[in-house]
PLY file of the C-alpha trace (Angstrom):
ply
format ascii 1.0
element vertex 215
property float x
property float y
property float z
element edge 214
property int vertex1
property int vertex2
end_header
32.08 2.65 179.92
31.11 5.43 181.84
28.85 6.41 185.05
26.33 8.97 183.41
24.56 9.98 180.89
25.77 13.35 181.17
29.54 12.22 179.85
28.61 10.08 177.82
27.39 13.24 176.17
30.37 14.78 176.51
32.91 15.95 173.63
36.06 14.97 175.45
34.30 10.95 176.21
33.15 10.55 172.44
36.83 11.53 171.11
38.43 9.29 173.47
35.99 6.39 172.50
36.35 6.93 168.86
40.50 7.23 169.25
40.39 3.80 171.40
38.20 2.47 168.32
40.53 3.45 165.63
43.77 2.21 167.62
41.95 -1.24 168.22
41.07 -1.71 164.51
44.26 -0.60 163.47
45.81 -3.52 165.89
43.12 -5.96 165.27
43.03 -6.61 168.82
39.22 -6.67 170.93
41.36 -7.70 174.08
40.33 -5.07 176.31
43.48 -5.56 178.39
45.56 -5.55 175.43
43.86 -2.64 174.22
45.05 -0.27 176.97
48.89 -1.08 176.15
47.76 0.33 172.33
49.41 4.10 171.51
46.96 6.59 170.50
48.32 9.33 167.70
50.10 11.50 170.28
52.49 8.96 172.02
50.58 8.12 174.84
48.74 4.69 175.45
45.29 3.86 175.79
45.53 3.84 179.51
47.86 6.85 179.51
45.15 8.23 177.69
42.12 7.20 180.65
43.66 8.02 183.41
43.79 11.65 182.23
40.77 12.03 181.50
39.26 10.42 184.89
41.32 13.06 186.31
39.95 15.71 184.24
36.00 14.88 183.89
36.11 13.40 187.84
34.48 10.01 186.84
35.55 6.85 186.43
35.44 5.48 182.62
36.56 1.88 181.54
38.18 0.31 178.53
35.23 -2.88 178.68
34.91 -4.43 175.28
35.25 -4.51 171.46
34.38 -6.55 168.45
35.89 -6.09 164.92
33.22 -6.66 162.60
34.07 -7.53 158.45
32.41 -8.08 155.78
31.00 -7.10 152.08
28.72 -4.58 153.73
28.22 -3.23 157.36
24.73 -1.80 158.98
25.09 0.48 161.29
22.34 1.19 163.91
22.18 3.39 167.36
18.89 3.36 169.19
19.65 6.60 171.39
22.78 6.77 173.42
21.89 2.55 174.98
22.11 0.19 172.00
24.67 -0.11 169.50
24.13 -2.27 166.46
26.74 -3.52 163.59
25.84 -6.40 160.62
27.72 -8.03 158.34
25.64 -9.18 155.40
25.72 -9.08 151.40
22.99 -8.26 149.35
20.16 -5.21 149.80
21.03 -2.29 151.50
17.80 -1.35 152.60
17.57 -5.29 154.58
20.64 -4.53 155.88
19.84 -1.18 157.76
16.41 -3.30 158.42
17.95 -5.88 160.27
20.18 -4.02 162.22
17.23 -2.39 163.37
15.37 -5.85 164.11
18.77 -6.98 166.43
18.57 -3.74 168.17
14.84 -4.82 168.95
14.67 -8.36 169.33
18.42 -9.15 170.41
18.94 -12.59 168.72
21.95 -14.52 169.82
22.87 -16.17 166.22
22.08 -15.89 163.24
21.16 -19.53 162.58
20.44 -22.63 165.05
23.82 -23.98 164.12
25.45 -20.97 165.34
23.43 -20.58 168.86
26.34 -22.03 171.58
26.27 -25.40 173.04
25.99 -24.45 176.39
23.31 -22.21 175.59
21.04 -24.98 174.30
22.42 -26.86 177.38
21.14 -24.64 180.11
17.78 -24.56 178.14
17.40 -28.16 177.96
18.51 -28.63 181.72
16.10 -25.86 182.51
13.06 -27.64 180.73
14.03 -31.22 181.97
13.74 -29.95 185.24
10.17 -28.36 184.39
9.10 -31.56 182.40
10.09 -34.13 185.67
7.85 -31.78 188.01
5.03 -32.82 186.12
5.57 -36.77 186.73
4.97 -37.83 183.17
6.41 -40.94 181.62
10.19 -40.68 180.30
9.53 -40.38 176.47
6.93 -37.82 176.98
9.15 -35.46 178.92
11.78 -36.46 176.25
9.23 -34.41 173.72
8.57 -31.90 176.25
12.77 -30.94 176.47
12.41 -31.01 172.56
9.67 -29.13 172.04
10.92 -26.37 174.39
14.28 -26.71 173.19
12.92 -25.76 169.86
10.51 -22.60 171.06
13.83 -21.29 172.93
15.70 -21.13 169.22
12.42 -19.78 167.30
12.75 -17.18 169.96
16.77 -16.16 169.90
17.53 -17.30 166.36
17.32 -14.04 163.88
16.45 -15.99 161.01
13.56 -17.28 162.85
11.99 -14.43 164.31
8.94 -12.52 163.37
10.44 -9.48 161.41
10.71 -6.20 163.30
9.08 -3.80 160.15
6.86 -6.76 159.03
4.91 -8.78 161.57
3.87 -11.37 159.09
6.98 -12.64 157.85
10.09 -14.07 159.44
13.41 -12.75 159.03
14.59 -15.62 157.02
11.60 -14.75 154.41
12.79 -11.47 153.78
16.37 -12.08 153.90
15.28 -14.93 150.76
12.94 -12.27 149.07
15.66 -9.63 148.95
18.94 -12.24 148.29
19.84 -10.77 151.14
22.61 -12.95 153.65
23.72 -12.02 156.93
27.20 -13.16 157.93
27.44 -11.71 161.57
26.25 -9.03 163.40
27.28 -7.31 166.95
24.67 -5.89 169.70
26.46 -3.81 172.34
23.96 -2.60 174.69
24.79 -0.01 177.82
25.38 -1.64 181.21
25.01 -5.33 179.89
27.04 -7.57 181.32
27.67 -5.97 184.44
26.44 -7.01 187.39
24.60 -3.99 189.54
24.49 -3.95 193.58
20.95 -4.57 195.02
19.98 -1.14 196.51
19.61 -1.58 200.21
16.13 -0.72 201.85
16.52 2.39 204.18
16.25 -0.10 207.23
19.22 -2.29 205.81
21.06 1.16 205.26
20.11 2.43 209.35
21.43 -1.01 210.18
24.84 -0.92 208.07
25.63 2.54 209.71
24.97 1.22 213.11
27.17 -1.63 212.26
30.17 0.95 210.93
29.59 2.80 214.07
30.53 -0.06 216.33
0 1
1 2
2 3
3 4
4 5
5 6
6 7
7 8
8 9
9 10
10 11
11 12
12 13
13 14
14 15
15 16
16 17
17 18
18 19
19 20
20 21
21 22
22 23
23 24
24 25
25 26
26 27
27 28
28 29
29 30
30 31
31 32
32 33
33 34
34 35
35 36
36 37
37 38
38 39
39 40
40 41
41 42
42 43
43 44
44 45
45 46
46 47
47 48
48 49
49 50
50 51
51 52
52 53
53 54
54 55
55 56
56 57
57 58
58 59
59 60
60 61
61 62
62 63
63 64
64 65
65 66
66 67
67 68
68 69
69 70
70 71
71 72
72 73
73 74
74 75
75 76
76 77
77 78
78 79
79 80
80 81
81 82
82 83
83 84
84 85
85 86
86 87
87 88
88 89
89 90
90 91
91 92
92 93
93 94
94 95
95 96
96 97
97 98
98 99
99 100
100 101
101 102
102 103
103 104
104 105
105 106
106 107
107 108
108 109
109 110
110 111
111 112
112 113
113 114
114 115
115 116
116 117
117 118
118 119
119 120
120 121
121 122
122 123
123 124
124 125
125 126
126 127
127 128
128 129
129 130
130 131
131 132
132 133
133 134
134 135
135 136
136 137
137 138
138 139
139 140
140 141
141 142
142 143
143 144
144 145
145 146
146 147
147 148
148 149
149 150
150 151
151 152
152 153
153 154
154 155
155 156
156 157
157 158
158 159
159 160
160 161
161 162
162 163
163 164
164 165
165 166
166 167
167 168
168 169
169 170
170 171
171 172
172 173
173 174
174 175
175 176
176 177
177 178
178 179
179 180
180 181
181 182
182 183
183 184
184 185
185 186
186 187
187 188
188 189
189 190
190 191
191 192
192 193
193 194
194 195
195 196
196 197
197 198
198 199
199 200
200 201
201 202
202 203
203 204
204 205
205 206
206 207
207 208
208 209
209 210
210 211
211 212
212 213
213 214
């Protein structure tokens, strides 16, 4: 991670990045903590490695988070310099770079049902149950209700359910079946995600703080 767009640009941040990528998949090690302890090619460690170049681009940049993707065939897909996308599948090239695409659009969270987490489905069902009671019908109604909405959450974040990003009229699992096409995994890294940003105070709240420092 970095602040701006402006190093992320910049020569020196992208050869860092891709030296930190090629010491964690020679380690087989996503731990991003473990990660900084890696040596790059010259001697020096990951961290090593940061903290030089904070000091020489004068912004702060972070070791946050990797996946090791394998498989019989990778798709690769960047949308700009803010989403990243990687799939594992076997079959037709051209459904491969398709769905990559389609992840990088929709953002699924599993490939199947079976593979969408437990709490996950949790939090939706508590979430509905909650909506169902406010509407004071009888226990095995708002036992469908949790169902049913249960079940519109996963047509939603399931890939193989959703409506296909380059074809409208078909799901993904149709195409995936037309072309003999399988998807084992896939990764979407997307800038920022995950991290939590401050609320930007209003100019009174910012008058107020100052006053506050003053004291």
């Amino acid at each position: 991670n970095c602040q701006t767009d402006f190093v992320a640009k910049d020569e020196n941040f992208a050869g860092f990045s891709a030296k930190v990528a090629a010491a964690a998949l020679a380690a087989n090690e996503t731990d991003a903590a473990k990660i900084a302890e890696l040596k790059l090619e010259d001697g020096s460690t990951v961290e090593e490695a940061r903290i030089a170049l904070v000091q020489k681009i004068g912004e702060n940049i972070q070791v946050r988070r990797a996946k090791i993707v394998e498989g019989e065939n990778l798709a690769v897909y960047k949308h700009g310099l803010k989403i990243g996308v990687v799939v594992s599948y076997a079959g037709d090239a051209a459904t491969g770079k398709g769905i990559a695409m389609h992840v990088a659009a929709f953002n699924p969270v599993a490939v199947t049902a079976e593979g969408v987490s437990a709490d996950l489905i949790a939090k939706e069902k508590e979430i509905a149950e909650a909506k169902a009671l406010e509407s004071g019908k009888p226990a095995n109604i708002v036992e469908k209700m949790v169902t049913g909405s249960v079940e519109k959450y996963l047509n939603e974040v399931v890939l193989e359910r959703q409506m296909y990003v380059i074809d409208n009229d078909k799901k993904v699992a149709d195409v995936l079946k037309s072309t003999g096409t399988t998807v084992a995994q896939f990764v979407r890294f997307e800038v920022g995600e995950g991290i939590e940003k401050k609320a930007e105070m209003s100019f009174a709240e910012e008058v107020a703080a100052a006053q506050a420092a003053a004291k």
